[in-house]
PyMOL Python script that loads the backbone (N, CA, C, O; Angstrom):
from pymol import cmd

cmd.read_pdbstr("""\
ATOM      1  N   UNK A   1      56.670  27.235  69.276  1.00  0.00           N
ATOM      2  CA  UNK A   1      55.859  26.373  70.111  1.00  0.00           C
ATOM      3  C   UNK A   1      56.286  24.930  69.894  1.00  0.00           C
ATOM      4  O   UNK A   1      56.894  24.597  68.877  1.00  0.00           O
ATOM      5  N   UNK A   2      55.992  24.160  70.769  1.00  0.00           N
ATOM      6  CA  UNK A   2      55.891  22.607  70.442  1.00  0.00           C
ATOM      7  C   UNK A   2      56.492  22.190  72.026  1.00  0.00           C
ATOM      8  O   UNK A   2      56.665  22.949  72.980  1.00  0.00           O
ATOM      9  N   UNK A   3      56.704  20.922  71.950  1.00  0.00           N
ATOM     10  CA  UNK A   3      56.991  19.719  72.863  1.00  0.00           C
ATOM     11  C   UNK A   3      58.263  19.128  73.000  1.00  0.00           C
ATOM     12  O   UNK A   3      58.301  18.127  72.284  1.00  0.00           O
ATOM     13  N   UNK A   4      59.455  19.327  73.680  1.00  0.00           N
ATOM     14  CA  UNK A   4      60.541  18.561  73.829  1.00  0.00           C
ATOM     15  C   UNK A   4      60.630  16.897  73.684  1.00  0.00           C
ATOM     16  O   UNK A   4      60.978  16.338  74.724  1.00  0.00           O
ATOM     17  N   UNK A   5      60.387  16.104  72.639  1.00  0.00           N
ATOM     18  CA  UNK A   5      59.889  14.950  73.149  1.00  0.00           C
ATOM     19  C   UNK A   5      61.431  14.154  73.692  1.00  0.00           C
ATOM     20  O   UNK A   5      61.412  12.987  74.083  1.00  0.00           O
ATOM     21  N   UNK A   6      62.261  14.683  73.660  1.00  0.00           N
ATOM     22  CA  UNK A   6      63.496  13.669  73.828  1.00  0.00           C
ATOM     23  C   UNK A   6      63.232  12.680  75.282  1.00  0.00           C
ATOM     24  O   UNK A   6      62.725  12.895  76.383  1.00  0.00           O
ATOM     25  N   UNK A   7      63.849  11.552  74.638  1.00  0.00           N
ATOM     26  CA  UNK A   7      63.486  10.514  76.010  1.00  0.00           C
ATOM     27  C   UNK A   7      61.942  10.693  76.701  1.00  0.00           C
ATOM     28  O   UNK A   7      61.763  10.638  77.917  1.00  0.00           O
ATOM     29  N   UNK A   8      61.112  10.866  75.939  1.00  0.00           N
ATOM     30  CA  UNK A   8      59.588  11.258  76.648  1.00  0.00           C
ATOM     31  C   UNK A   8      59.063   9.472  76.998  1.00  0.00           C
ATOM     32  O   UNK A   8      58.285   9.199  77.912  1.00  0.00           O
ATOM     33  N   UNK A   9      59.698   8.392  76.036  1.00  0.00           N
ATOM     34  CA  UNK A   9      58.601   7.364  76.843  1.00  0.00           C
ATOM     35  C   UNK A   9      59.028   6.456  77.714  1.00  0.00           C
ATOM     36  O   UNK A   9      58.433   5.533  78.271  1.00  0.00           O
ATOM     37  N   UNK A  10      60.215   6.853  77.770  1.00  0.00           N
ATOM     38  CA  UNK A  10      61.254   6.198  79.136  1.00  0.00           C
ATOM     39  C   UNK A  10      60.742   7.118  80.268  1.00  0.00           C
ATOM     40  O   UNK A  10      60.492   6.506  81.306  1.00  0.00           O
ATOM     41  N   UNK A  11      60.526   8.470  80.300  1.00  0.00           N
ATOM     42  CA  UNK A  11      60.226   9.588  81.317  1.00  0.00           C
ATOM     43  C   UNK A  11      58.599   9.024  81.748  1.00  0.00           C
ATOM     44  O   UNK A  11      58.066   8.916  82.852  1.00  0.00           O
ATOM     45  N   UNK A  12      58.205   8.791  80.662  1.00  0.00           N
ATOM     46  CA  UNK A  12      56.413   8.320  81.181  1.00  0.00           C
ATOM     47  C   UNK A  12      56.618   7.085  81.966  1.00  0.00           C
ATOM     48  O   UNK A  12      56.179   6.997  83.113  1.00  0.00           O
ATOM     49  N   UNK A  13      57.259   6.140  81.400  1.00  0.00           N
ATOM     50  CA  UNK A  13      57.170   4.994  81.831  1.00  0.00           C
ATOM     51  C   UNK A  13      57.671   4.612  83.737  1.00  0.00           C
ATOM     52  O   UNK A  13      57.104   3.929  84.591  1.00  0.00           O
ATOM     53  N   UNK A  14      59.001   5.458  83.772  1.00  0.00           N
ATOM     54  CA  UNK A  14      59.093   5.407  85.093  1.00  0.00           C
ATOM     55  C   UNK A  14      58.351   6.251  86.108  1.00  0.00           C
ATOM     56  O   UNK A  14      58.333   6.053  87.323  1.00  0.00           O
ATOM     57  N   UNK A  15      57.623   7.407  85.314  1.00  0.00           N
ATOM     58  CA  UNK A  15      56.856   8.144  86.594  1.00  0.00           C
ATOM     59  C   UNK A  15      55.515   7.237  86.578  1.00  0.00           C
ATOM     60  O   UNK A  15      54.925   6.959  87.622  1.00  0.00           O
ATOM     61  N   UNK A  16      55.053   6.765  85.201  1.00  0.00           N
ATOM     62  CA  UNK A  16      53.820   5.667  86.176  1.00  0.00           C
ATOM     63  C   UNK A  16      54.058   4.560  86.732  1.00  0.00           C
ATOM     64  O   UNK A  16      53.034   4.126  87.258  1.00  0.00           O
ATOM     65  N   UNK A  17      55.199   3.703  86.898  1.00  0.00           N
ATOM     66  CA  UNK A  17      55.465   2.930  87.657  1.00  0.00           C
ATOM     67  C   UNK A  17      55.762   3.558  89.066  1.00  0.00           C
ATOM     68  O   UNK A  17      55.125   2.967  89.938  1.00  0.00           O
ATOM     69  N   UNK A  18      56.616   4.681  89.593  1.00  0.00           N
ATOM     70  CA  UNK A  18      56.542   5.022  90.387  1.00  0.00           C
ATOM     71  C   UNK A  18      55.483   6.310  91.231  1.00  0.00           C
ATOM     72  O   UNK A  18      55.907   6.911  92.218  1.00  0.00           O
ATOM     73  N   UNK A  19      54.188   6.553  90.683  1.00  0.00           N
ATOM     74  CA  UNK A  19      53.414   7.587  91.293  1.00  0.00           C
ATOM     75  C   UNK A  19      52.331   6.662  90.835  1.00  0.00           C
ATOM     76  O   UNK A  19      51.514   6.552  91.750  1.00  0.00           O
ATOM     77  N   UNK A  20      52.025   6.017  89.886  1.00  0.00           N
ATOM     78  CA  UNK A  20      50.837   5.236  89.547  1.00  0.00           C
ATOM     79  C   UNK A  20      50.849   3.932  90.315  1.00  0.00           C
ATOM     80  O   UNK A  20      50.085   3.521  91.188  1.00  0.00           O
ATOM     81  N   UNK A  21      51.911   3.396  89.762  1.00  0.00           N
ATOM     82  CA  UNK A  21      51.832   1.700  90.280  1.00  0.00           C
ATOM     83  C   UNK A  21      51.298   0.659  88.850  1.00  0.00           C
ATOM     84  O   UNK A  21      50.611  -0.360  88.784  1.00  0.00           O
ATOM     85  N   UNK A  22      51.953   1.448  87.895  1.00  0.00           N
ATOM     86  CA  UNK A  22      51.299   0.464  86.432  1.00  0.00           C
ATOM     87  C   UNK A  22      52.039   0.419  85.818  1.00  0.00           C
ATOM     88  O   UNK A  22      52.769   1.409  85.800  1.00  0.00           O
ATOM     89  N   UNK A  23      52.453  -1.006  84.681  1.00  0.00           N
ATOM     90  CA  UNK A  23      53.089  -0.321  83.254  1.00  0.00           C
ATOM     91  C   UNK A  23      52.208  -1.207  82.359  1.00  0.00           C
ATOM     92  O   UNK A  23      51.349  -1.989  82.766  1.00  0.00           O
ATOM     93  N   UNK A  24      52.544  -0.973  81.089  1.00  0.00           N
ATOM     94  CA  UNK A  24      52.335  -1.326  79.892  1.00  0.00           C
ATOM     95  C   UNK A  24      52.814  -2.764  79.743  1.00  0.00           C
ATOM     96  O   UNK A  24      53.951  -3.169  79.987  1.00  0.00           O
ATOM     97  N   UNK A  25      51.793  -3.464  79.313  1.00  0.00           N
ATOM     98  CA  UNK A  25      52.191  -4.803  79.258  1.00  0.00           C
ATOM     99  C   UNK A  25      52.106  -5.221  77.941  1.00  0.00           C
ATOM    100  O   UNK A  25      52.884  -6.103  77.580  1.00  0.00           O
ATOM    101  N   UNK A  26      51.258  -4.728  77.101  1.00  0.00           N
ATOM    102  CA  UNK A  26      51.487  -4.964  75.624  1.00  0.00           C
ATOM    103  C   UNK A  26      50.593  -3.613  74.819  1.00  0.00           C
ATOM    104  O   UNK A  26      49.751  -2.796  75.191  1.00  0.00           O
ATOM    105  N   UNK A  27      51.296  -3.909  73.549  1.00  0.00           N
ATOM    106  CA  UNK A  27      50.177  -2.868  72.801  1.00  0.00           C
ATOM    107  C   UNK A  27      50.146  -1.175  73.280  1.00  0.00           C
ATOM    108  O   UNK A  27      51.178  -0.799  73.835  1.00  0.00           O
ATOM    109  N   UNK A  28      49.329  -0.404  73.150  1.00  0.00           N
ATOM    110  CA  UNK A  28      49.634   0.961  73.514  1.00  0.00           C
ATOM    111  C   UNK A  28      50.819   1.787  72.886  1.00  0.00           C
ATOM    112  O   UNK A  28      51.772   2.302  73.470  1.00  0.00           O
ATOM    113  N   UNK A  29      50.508   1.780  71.522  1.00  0.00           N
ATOM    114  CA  UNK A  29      52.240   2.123  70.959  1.00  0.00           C
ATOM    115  C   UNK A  29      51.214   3.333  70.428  1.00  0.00           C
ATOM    116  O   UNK A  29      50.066   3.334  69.984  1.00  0.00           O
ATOM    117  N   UNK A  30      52.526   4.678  70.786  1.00  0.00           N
ATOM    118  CA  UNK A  30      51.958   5.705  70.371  1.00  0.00           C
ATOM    119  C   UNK A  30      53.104   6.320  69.171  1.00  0.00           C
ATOM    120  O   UNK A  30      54.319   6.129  69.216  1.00  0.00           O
ATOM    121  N   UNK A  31      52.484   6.974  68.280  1.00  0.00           N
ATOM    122  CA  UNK A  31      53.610   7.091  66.957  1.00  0.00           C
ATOM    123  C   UNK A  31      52.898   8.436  66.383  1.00  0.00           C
ATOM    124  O   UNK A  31      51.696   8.607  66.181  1.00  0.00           O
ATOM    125  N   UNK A  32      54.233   9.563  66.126  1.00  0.00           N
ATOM    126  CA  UNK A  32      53.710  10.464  65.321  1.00  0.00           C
ATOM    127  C   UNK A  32      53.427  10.150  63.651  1.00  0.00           C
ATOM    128  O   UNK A  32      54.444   9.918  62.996  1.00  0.00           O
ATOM    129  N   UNK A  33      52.225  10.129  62.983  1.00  0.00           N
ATOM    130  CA  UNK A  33      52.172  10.329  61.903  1.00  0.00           C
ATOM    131  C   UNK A  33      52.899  11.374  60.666  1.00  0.00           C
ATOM    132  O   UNK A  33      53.592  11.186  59.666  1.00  0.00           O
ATOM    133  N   UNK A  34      52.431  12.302  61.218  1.00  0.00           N
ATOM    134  CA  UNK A  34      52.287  14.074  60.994  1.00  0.00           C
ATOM    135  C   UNK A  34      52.823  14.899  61.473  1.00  0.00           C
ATOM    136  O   UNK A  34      52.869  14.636  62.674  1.00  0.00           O
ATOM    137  N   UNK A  35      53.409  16.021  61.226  1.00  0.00           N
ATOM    138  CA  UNK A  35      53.630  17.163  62.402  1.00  0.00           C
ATOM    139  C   UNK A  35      52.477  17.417  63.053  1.00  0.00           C
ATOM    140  O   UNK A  35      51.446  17.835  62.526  1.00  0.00           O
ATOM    141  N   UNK A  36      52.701  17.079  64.608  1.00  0.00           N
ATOM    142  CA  UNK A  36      51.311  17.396  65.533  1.00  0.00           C
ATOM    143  C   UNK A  36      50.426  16.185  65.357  1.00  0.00           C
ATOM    144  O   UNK A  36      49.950  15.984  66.474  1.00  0.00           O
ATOM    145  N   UNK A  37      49.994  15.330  64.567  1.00  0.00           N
ATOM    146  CA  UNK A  37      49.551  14.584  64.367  1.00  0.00           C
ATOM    147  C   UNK A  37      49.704  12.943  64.836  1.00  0.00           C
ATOM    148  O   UNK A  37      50.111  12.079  64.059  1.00  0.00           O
ATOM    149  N   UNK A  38      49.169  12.589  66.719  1.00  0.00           N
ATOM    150  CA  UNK A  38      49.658  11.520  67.181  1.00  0.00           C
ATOM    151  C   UNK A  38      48.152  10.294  66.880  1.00  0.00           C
ATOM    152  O   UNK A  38      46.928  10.428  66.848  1.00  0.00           O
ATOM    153  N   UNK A  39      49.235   9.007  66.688  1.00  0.00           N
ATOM    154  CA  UNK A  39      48.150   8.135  66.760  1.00  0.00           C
ATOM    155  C   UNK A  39      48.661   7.286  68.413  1.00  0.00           C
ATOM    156  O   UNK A  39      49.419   7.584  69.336  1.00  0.00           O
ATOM    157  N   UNK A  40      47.695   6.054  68.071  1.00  0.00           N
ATOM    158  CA  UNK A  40      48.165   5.114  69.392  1.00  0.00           C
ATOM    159  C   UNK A  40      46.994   4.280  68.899  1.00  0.00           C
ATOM    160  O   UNK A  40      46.023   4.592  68.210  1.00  0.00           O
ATOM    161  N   UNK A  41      47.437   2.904  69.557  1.00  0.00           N
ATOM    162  CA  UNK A  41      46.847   1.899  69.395  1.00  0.00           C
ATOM    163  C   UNK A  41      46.205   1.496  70.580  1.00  0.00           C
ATOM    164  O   UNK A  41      46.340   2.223  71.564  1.00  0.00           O
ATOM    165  N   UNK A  42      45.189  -0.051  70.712  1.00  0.00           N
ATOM    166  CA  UNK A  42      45.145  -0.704  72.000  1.00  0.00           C
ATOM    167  C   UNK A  42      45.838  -1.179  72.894  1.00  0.00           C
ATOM    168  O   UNK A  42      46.789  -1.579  72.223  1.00  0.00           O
ATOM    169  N   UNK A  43      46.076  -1.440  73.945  1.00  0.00           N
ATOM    170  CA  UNK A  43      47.235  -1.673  74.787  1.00  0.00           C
ATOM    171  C   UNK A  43      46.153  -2.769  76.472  1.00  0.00           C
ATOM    172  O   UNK A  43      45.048  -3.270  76.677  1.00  0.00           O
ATOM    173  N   UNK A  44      47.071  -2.625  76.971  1.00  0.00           N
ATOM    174  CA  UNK A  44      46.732  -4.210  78.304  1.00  0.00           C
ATOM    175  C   UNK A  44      47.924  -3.071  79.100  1.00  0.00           C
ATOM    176  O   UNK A  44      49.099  -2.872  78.794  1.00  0.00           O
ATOM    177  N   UNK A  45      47.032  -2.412  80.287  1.00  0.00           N
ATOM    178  CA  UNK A  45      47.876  -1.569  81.189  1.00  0.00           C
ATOM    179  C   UNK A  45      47.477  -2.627  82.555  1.00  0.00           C
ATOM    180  O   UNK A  45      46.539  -2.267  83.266  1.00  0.00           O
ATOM    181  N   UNK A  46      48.208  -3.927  82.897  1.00  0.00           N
ATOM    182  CA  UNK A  46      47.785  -4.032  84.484  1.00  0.00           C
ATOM    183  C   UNK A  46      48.383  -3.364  85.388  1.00  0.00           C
ATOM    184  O   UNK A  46      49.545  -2.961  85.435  1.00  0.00           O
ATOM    185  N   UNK A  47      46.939  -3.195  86.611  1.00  0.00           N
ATOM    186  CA  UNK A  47      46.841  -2.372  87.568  1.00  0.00           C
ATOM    187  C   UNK A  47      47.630  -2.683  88.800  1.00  0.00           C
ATOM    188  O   UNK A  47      47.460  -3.897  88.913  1.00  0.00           O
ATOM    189  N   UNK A  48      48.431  -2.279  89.838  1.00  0.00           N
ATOM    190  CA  UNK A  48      49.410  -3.406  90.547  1.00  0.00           C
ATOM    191  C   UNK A  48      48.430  -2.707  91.727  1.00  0.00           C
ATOM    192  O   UNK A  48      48.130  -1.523  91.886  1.00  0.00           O
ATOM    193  N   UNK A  49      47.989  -4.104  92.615  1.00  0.00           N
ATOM    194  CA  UNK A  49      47.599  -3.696  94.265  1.00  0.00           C
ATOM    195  C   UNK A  49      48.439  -2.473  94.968  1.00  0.00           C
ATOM    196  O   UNK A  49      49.561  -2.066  94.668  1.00  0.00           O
ATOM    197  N   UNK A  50      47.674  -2.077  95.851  1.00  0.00           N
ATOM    198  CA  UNK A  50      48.091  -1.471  96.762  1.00  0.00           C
ATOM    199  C   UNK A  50      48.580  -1.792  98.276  1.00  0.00           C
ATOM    200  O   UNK A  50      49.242  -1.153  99.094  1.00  0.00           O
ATOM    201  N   UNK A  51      47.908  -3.173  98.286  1.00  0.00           N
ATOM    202  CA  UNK A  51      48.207  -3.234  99.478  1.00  0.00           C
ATOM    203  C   UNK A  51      48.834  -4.602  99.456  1.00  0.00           C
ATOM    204  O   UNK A  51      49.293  -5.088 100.489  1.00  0.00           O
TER     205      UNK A  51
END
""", "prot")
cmd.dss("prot")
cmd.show_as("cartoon", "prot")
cmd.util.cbc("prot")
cmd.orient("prot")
């Protein structure tokens, strides 16, 4: 069992810029501790208009 993480926060990052319309502007750092064991911090996600 488990999770492929290779290249996983480059892969996040462009599908929410392109299906969301957001990125990460600071903060939000996510880090394995542990096996299985994720933390993450606070983060500043602005929201981009739609129209």
């Amino acid at each position: 069992s488990g999770v492929n993480l290779y290249n996983l926060m480059r892969n996040n990052h462009e599908r929410l810029i392109g299906v969301r319309g957001f990125e990460r502007a600071s903060g939000g750092v996510i880090a394995e501790k542990l096996v299985r064991y994720l933390t993450s911090t606070d983060g500043v996600w602005p929201v981009k208009g739609s129209g």
